[in-house]
C-alpha positions as CSV (number, residue, x, y, z in Angstrom):
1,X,-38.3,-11.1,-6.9
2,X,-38.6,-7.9,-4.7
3,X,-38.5,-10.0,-1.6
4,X,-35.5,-12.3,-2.7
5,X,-33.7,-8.5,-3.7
6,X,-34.8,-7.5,-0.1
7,X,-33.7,-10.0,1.5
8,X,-30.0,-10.0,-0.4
9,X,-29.5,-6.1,0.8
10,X,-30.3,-6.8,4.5
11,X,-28.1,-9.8,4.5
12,X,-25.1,-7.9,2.9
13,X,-25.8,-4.7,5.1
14,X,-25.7,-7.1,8.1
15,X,-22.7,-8.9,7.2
16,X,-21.3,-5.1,6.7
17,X,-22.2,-3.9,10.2
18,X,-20.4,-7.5,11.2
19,X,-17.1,-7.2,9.6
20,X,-16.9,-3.6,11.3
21,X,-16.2,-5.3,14.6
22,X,-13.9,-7.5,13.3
23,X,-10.5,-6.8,15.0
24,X,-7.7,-5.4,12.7
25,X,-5.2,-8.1,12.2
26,X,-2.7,-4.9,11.1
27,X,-1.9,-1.4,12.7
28,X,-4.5,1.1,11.4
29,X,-3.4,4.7,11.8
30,X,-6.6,7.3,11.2
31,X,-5.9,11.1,11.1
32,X,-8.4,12.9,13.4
33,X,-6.7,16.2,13.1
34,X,-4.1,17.2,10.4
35,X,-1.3,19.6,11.0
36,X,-0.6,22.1,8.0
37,X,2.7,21.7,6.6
38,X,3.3,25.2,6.7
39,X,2.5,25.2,10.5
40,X,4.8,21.8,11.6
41,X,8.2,22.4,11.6
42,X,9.3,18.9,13.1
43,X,7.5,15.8,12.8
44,X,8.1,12.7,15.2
45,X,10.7,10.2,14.5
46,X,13.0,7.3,16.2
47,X,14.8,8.4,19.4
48,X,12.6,11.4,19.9
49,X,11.4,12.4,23.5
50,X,7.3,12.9,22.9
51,X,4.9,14.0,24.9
52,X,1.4,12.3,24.4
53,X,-2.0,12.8,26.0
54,X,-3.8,9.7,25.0
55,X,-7.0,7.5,26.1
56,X,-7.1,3.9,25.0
57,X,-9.9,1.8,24.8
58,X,-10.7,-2.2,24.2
59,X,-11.7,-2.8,20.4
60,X,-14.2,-5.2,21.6
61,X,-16.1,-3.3,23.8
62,X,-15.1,0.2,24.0
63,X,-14.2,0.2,27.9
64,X,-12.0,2.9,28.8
65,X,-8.6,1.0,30.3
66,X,-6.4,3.9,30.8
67,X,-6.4,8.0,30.2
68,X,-3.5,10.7,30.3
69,X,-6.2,12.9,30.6
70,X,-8.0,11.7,33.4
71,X,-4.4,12.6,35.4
72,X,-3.7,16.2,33.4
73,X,-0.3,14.4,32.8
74,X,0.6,13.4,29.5
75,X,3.3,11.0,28.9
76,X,6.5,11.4,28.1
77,X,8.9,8.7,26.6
78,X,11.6,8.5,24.0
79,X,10.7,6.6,20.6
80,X,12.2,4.0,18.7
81,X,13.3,2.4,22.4
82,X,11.0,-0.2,23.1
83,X,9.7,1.6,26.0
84,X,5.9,1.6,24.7
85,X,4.2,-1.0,22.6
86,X,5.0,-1.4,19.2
87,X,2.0,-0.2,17.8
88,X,3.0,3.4,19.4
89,X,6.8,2.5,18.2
90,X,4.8,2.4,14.7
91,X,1.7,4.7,14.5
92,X,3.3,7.5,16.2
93,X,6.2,8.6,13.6
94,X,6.0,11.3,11.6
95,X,3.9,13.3,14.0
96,X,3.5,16.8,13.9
97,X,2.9,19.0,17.0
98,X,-1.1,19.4,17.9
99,X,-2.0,16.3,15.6
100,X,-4.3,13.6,16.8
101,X,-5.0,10.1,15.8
102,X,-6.5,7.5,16.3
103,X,-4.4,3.7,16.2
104,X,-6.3,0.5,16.5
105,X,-3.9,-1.9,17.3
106,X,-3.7,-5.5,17.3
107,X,-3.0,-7.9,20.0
108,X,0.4,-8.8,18.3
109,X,1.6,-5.1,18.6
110,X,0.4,-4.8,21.9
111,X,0.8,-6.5,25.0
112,X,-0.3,-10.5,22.9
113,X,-1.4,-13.0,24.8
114,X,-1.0,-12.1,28.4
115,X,-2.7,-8.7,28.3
116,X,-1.9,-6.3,31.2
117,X,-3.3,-6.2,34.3
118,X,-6.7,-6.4,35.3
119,X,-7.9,-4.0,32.8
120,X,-6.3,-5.7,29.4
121,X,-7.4,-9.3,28.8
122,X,-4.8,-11.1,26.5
123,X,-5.4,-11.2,22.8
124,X,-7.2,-7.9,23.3
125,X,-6.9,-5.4,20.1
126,X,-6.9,-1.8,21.6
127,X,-8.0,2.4,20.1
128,X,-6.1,4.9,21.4
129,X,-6.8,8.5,21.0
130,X,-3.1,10.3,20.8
131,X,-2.5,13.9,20.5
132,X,0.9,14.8,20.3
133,X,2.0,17.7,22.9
134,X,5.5,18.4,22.4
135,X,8.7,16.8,20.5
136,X,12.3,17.0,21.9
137,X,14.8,15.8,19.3
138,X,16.9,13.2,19.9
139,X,20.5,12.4,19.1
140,X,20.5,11.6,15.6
141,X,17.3,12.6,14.9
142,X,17.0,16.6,14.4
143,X,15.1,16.6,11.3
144,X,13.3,19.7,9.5
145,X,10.1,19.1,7.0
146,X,10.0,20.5,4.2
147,X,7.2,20.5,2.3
148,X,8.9,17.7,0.0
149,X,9.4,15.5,3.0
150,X,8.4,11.5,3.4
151,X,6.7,10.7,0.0
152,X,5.1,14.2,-0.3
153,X,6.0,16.2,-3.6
154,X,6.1,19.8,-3.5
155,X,6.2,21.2,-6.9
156,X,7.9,24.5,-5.4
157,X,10.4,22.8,-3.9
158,X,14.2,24.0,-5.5
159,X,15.1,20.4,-6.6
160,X,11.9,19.9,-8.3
161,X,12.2,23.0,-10.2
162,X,16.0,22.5,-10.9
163,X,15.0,18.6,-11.9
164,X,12.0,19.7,-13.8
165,X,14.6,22.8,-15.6
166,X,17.3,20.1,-16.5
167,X,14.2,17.7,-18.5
168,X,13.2,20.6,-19.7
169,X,16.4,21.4,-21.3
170,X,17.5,18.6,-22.3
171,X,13.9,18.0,-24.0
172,X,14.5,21.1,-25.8
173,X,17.8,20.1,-27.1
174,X,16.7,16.5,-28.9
175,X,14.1,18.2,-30.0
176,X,16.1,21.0,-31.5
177,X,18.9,18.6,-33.0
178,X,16.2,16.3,-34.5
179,X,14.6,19.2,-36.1
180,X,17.7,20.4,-37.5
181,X,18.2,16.4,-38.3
182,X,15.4,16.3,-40.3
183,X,15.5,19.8,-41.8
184,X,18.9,18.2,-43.4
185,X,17.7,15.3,-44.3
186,X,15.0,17.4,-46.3
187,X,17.5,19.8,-47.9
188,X,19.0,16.6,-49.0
189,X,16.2,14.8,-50.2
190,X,15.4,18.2,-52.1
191,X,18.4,18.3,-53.9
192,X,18.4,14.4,-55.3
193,X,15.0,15.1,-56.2
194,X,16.4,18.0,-58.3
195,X,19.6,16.2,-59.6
196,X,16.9,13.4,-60.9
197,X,14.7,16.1,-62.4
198,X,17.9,17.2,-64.8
């Protein structure tokens, strides 16, 4: 029984270990270093000119294809332009300065099928390590957080506070009138109950 249990855990840890190496058939974005709200006062969006020091690596087999780093240059390009792969148009929004992550892309939103160059076979899923150096706002896109931007919820933020007044209010109201409701209805209830007594 101990042997059958055994043998049951390596299996399943094996087929674990396996299905880590299993390209992504989706973007996956990963966080590697988080940017306070507080301390971001823009965060990347379409038509943006960023500059990015990144390193990217094959999924497969971890070979370094191309580094930003090894020139001390990063790049700079404007988002939302099809001028870099689509898993950069995708997994670099929303950016704040000084953040870094880490996007494993697959071959359908990166260079597919024909790869690039020597160094990129086709179908190949590629990691890249971004850190974002610097935004210039675009046309358009001039956009301050707030600590209630994107799907965040800030419960100090004034139209929280106002919405979260106005239920309050209103709460108080119904509950008031209902009271008073029922403290009529009683009164009147009272006062048949008398009228029966005499």
């Amino acid at each position: 029984m101990r042997v059958t249990a055994g043998l049951v855990f390596i299996a399943s840890a094996v087929a674990s270990v396996m299905a880590l190496k299993e390209p992504p058939t989706e973007l996956q974005v990963g966080i590697k270093k988080r940017i306070p709200a507080e301390e971001c006062p823009l965060r990347s969006s379409n038509g943006d000119q960023l500059s990015m020091h990144y390193t990217g690596t094959l999924f497969d087999t971890g070979v370094k294809f191309d580094s930003s780093l090894d020139r001390d240059q990063p790049l700079v390009f404007e988002i939302g332009q099809g001028r870099v792969i689509k898993g950069w148009e995708q997994g670099l929004l929303n950016m704040c300065v000084g953040e870094k992550r880490r996007l494993v892309i697959p071959p359908s939103l990166g260079y597919g099928d024909n790869g690039a160059g020597n160094s990129i076979p086709g179908g190949a899923t590629l990691v890249f390590d971004v850190e974002l150096i610097d935004i210039k706002k675009g046309k358009g896109s001039a956009r301050k957080v707030t600590a209630n931007s994107e799907n965040n919820i800030s419960f100090a933020s004034p139209s929280f506070i106002l919405s979260t007044i106005g239920v309050l209010g209103l709460f108080f109201i119904v509950f008031r009138l209902a009271k008073k409701q029922d403290l009529v209805e009683a009164k009147k209830a009272s006062e048949n109950e008398l009228k029966e007594k005499k």
